[in-house]
C-alpha positions as CSV (number, residue, x, y, z in Angstrom):
1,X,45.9,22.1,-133.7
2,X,47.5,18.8,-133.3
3,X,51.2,18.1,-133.5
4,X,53.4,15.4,-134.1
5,X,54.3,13.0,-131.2
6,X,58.2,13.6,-130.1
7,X,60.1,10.7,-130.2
8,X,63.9,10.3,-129.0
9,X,66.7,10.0,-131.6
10,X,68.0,6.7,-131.6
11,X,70.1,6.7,-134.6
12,X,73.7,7.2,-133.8
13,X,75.7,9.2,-135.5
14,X,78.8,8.0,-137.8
15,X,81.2,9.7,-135.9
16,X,80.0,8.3,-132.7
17,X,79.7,4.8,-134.4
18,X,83.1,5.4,-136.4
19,X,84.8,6.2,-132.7
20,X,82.8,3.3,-131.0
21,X,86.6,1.3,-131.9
22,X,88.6,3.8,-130.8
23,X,91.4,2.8,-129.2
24,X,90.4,-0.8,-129.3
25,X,90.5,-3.8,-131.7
26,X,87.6,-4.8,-133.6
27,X,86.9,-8.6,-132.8
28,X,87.1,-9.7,-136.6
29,X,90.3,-8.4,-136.3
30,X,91.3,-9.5,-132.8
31,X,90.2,-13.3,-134.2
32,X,92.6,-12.6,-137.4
33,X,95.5,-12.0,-134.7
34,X,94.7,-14.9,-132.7
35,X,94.6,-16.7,-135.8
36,X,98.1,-15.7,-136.7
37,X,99.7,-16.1,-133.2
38,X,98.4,-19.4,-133.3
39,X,100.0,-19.8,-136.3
40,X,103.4,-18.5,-135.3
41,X,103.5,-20.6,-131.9
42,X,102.6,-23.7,-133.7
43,X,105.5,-22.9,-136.8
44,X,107.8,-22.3,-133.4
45,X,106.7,-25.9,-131.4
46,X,107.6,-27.5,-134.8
47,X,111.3,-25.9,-135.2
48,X,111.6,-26.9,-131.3
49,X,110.2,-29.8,-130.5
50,X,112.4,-31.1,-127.6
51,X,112.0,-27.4,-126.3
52,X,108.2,-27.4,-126.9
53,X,107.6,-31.0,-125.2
54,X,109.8,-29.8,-122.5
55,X,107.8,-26.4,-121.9
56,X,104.9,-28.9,-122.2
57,X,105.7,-31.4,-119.4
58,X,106.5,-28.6,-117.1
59,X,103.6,-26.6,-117.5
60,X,101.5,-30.4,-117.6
61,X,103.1,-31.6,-114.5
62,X,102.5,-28.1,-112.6
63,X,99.1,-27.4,-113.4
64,X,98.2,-31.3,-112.6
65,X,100.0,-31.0,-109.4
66,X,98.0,-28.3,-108.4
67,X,95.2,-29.9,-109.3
68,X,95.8,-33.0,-106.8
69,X,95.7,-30.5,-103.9
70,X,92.8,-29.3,-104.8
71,X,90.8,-32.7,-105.9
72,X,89.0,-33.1,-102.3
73,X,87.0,-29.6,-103.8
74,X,84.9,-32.3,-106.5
75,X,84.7,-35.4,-103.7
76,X,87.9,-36.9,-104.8
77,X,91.1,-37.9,-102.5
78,X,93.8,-35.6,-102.2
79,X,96.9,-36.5,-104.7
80,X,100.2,-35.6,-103.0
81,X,103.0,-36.9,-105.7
82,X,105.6,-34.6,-104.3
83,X,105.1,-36.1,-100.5
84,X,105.2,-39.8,-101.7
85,X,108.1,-39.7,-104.0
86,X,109.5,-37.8,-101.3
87,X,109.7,-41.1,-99.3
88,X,110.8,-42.8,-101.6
89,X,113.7,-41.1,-102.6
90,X,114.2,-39.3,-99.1
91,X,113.2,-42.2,-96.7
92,X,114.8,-40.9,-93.4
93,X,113.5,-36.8,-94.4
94,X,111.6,-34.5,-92.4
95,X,108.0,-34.0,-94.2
96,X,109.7,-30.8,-95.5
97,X,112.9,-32.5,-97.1
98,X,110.0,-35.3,-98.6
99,X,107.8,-32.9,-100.1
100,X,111.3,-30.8,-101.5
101,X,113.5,-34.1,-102.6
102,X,110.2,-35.5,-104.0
103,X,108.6,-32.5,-106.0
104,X,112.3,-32.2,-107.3
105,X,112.2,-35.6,-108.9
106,X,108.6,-35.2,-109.8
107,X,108.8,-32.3,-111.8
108,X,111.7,-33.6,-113.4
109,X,109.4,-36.5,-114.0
110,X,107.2,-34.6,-115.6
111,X,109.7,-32.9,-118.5
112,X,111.3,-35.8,-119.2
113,X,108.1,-37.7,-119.5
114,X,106.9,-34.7,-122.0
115,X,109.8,-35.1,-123.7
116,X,110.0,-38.9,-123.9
117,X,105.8,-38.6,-125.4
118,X,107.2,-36.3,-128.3
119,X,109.9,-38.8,-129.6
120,X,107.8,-41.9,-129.4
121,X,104.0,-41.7,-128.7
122,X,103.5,-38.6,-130.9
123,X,105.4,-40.1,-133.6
124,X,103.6,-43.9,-133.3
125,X,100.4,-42.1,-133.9
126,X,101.2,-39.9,-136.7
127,X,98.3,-41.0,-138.9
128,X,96.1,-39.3,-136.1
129,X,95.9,-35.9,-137.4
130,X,98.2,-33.2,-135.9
131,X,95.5,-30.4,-136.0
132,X,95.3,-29.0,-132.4
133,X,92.7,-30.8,-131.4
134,X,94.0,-34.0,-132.9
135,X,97.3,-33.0,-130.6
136,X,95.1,-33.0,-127.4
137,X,93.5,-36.5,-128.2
138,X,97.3,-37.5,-128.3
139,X,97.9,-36.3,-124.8
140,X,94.8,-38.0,-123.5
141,X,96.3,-41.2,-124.9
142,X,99.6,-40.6,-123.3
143,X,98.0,-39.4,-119.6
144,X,95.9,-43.0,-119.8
145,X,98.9,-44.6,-120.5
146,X,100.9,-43.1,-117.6
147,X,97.7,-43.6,-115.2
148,X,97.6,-47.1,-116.2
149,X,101.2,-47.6,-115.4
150,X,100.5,-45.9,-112.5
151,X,98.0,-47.4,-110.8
152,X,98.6,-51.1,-112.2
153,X,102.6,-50.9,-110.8
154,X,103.4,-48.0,-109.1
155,X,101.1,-47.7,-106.5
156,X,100.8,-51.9,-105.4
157,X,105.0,-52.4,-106.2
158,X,106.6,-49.2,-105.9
159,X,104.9,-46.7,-103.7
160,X,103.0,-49.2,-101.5
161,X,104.4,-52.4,-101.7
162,X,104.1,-53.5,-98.0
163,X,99.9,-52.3,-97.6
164,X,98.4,-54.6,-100.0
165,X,96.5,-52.3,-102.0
166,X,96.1,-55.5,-104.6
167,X,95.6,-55.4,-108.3
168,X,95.3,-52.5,-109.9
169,X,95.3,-50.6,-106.6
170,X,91.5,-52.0,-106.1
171,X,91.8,-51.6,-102.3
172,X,92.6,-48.0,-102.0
173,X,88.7,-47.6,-103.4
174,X,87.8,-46.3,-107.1
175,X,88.0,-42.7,-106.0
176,X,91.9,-43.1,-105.7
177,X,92.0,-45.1,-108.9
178,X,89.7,-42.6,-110.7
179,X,92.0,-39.7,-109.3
180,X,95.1,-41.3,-110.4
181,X,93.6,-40.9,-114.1
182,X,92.1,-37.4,-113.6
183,X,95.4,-36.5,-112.6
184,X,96.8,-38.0,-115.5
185,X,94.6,-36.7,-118.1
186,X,94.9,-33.2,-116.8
187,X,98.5,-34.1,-117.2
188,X,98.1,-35.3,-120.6
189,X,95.8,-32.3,-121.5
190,X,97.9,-29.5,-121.0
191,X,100.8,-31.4,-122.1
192,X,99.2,-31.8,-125.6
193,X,98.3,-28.2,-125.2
194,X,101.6,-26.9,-125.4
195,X,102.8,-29.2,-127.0
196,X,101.2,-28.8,-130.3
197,X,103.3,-29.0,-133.6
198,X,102.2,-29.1,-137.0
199,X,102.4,-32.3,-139.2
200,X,103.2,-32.7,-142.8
201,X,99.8,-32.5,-144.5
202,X,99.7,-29.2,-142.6
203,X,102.8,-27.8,-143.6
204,X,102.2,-29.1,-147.2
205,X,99.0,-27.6,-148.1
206,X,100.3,-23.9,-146.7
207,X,103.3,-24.6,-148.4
208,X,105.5,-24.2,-145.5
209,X,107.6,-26.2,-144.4
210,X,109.3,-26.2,-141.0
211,X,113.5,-26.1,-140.6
């Protein structure tokens, strides 16, 4: 007498598949919440925008600063704003007053810089798109523009004026130069970020409109 081979159960069973959720969100609807807080922070950075670009350059100018520590990691000098406007502003300091009196100034830098981008740079490109990604092209644009400014004045006039580091800060070597503008754009990046409103197009075809 022959009998049918046994074979496991693999079918699951509804109330197993029905609980498989318990307790937890379903990703569709985890996305739809994302969705919506996106929506909500947005509709908030475009009631606030002084607010918002100031949130922005904090959190830009902190995450970048960070970043300049850690730069030797990927082969690139070390950026120490805090230290060199430090000197600048606190000539005669210990390295401890420099680095304080400097990141001070710097971070201050930093907002008002954010702030400054939203009332002029955002504005001048207002045919570009203010979809979030549109917003972190507009950034970009604003961290080349500070990296430019950077290393074409700063650097040679301001910070440096007496070691010759010539045009464009050539003779520090192009792994300064190109960290000046990482810096920058990581800068810019998370500036844009943040700082991410919606424009009128937007607002029109949701028919919302901000206050």
């Amino acid at each position: 007498m022959t009998t049918a081979p046994i074979t496991p159960n693999t079918s699951v069973p509804a109330s197993t598949s029905s609980s498989a959720y318990a307790g937890a969100t379903p990703p569709a609807v985890a996305g739809v919440m994302l969705g919506d807080a996106i929506k909500r922070y947005r509709r908030w950075v475009t009631n606030h925008r002084i607010v918002a670009a100031a949130l922005g350059g904090f959190v830009g100018v902190h995450i970048a600063t960070i970043c300049g520590f850690f730069m030797p990691g990927v082969g690139l000098p070390r950026l120490d704003w805090n230290t060199v406007n430090g000197m600048i502003y606190t000539p005669t300091g210990s390295p401890n007053v420099q680095f304080l009196s400097g990141a001070i100034f710097h971070y201050t830098d930093g907002i008002v810089f954010g702030i400054m981008y939203a009332l002029t740079l955002h504005l001048l490109l207002k045919r570009w798109r203010s979809s979030t990604a549109g917003n972190v092209v507009k950034g970009l644009v604003f961290g080349t523009i500070l990296a430019t400014i950077s290393a074409a004045f700063m650097a040679p006039r301001v910070y440096y004026p007496s070691a010759h580091v010539g045009f464009f800060s050539h003779n520090l070597g192009w792994k300064v130069v190109f960290a000046i503008y990482v810096w920058h754009w990581i800068y810019g990046l998370h500036l844009g970020t943040v700082y991410n409103p919606r424009d009128d197009r937007e607002l029109a075809e949701e028919g919302d409109v901000a206050s």
